[in-house]
N, CA, C and O of each residue as an XYZ file, in Angstrom:
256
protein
N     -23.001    -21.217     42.439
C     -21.792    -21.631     43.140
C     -21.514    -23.095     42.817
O     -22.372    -23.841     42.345
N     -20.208    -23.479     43.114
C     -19.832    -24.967     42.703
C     -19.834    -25.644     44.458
O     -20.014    -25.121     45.557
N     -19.518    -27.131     43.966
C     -18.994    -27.662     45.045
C     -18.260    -27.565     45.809
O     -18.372    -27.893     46.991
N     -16.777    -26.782     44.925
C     -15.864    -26.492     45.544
C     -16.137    -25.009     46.634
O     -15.734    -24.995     47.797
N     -16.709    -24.110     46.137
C     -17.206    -23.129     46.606
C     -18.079    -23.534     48.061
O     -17.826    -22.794     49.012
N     -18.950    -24.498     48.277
C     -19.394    -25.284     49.137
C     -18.682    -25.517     50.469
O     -18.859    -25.228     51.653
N     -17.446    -26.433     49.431
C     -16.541    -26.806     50.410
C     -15.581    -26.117     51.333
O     -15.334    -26.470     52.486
N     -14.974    -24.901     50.576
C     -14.371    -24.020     51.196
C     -15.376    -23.258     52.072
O     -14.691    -22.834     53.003
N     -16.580    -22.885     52.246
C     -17.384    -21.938     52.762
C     -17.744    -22.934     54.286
O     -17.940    -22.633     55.463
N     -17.706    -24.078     53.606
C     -18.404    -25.207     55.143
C     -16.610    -25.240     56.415
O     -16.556    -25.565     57.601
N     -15.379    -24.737     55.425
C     -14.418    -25.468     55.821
C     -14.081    -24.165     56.705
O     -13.309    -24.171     57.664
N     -14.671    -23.234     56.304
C     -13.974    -22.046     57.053
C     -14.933    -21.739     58.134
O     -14.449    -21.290     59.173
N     -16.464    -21.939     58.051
C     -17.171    -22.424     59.206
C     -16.509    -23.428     60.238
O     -16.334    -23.305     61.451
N     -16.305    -24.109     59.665
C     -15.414    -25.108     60.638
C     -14.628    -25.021     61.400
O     -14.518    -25.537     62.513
N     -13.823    -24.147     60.683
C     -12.572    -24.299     61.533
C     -12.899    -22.298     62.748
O     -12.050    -21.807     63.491
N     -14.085    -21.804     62.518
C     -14.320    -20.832     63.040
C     -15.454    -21.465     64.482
O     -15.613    -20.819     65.517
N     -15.973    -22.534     64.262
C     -16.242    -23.314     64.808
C     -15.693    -24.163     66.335
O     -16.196    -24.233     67.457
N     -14.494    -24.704     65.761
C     -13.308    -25.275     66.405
C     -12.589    -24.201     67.330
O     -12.217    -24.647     68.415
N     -12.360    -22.993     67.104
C     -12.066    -21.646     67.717
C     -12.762    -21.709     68.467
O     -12.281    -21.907     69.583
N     -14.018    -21.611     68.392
C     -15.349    -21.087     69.777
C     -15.130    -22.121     70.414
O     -15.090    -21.969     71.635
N     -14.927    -23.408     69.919
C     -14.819    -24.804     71.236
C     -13.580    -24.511     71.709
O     -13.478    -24.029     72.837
N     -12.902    -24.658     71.237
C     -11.256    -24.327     72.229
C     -11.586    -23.516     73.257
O     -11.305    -23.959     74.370
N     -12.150    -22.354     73.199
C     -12.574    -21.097     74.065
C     -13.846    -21.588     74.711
O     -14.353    -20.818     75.527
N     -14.385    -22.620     74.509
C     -15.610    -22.427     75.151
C     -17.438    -21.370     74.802
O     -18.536    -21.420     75.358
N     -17.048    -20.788     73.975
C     -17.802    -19.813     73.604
C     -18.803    -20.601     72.586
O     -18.733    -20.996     71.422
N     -20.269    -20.635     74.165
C     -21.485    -21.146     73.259
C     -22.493    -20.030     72.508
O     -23.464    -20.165     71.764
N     -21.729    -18.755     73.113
C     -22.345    -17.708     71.937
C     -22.121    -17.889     70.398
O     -23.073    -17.819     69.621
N     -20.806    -18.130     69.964
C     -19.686    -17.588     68.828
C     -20.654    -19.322     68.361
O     -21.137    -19.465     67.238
N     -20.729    -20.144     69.168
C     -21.175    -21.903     68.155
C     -22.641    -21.159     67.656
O     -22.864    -20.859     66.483
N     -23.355    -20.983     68.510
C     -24.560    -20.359     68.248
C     -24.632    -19.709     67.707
O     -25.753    -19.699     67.199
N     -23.941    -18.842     67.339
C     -24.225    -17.522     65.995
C     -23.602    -18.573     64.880
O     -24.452    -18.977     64.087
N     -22.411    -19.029     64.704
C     -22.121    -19.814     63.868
C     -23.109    -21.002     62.941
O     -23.029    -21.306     61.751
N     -24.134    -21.552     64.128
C     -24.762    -22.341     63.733
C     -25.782    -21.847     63.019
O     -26.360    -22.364     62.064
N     -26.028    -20.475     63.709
C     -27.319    -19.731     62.683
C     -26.807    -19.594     61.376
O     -27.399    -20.070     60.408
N     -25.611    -18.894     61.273
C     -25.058    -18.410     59.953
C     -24.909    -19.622     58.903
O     -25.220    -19.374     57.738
N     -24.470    -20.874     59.218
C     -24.403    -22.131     58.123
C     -25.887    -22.423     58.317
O     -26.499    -22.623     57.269
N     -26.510    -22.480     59.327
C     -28.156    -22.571     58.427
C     -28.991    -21.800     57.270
O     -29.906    -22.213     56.558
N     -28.191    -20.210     57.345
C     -28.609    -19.341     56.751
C     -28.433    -19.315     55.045
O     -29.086    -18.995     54.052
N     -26.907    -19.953     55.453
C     -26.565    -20.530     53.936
C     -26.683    -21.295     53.347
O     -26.399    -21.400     52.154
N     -27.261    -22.223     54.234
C     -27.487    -24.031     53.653
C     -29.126    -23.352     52.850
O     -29.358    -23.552     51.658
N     -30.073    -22.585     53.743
C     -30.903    -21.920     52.693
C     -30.396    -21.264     51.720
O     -30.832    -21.805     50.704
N     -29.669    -20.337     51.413
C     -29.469    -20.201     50.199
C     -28.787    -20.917     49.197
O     -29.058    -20.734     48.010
N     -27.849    -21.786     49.599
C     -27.481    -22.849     48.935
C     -28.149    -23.962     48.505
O     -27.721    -24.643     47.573
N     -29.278    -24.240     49.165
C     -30.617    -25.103     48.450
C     -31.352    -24.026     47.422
O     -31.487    -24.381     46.251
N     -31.757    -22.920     47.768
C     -32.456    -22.051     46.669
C     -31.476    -21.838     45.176
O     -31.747    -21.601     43.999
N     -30.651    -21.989     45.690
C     -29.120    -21.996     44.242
C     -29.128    -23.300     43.593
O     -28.786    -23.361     42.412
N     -29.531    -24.511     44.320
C     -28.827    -25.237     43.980
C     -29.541    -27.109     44.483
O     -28.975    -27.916     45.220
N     -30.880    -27.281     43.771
C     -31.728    -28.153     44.346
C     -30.999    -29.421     44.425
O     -31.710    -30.404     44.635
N     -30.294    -29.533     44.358
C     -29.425    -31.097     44.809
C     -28.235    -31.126     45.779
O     -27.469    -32.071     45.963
N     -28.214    -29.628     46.507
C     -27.305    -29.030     47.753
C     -27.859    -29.945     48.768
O     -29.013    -29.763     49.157
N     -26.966    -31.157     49.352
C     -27.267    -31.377     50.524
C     -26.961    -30.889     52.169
O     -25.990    -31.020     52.914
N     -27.980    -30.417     52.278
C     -27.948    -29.156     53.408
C     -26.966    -30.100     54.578
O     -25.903    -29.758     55.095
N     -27.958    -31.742     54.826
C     -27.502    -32.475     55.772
C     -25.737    -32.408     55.974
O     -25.077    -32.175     56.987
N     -25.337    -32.694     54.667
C     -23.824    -33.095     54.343
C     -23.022    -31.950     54.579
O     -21.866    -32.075     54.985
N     -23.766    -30.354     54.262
C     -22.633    -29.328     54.571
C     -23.309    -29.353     55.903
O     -23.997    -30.249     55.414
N     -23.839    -29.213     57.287
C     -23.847    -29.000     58.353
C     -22.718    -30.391     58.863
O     -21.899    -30.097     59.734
N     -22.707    -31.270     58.534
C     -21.585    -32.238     58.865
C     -20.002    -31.446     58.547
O     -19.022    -31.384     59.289
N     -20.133    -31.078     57.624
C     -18.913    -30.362     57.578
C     -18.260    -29.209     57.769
O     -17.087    -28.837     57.746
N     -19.620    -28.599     58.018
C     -19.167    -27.032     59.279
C     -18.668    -27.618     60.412
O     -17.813    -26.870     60.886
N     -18.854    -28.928     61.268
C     -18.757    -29.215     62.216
C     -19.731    -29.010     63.523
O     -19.432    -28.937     64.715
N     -21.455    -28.919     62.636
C     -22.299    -28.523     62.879
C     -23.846    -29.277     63.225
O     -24.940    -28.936     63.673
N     -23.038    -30.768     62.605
C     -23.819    -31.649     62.360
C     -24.862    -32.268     63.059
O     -25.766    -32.787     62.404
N     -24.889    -32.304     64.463
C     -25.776    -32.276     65.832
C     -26.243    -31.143     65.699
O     -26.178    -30.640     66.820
N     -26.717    -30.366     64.943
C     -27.806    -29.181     65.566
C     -28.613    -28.996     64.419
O     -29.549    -28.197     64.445
C-alpha cells in the first residue's frame, strides 16, 4: 500500500470516528479504536517505516 492509501484509510476512520462522538457512542469509538489498531499492525508488517503513532493521530485516535 502507499501513503496515499494510508491516508484515505486513517481519513475514513476519522470521520467514522467523529459520527460516534456526535452520538455519543463509546461502543462504535471502541470498536473503531480496535479496528485502526488492527491495521496500524498490518500496516507496520507491510511497511517498516509505517508510523503507527502518526496514523492513530489521524484516525482521530491519538489518546488511546
Amino acid at each position: 500500500m502507499s501513503r496515499k492509501d494510508y491516508v484515505e484509510v486513517a481519513r475514513i476512520i476519522r470521520d467514522r470516528v467523529e459520527d460516534a462522538q456526535a452520538v455519543g457512542s463509546l461502543i462504535t469509538q471502541h470498536a473503531l479504536a480496535n479496528l485502526a489498531e488492527s491495521l496500524a499492525d498490518m500496516f507496520k508488517s507491510d511497511n517498516s517505516n509505517f508510523d503507527r503513532s502518526r496514523f492513530m493521530d489521524a484516525c482521530g485516535l491519538g489518546d488511546n
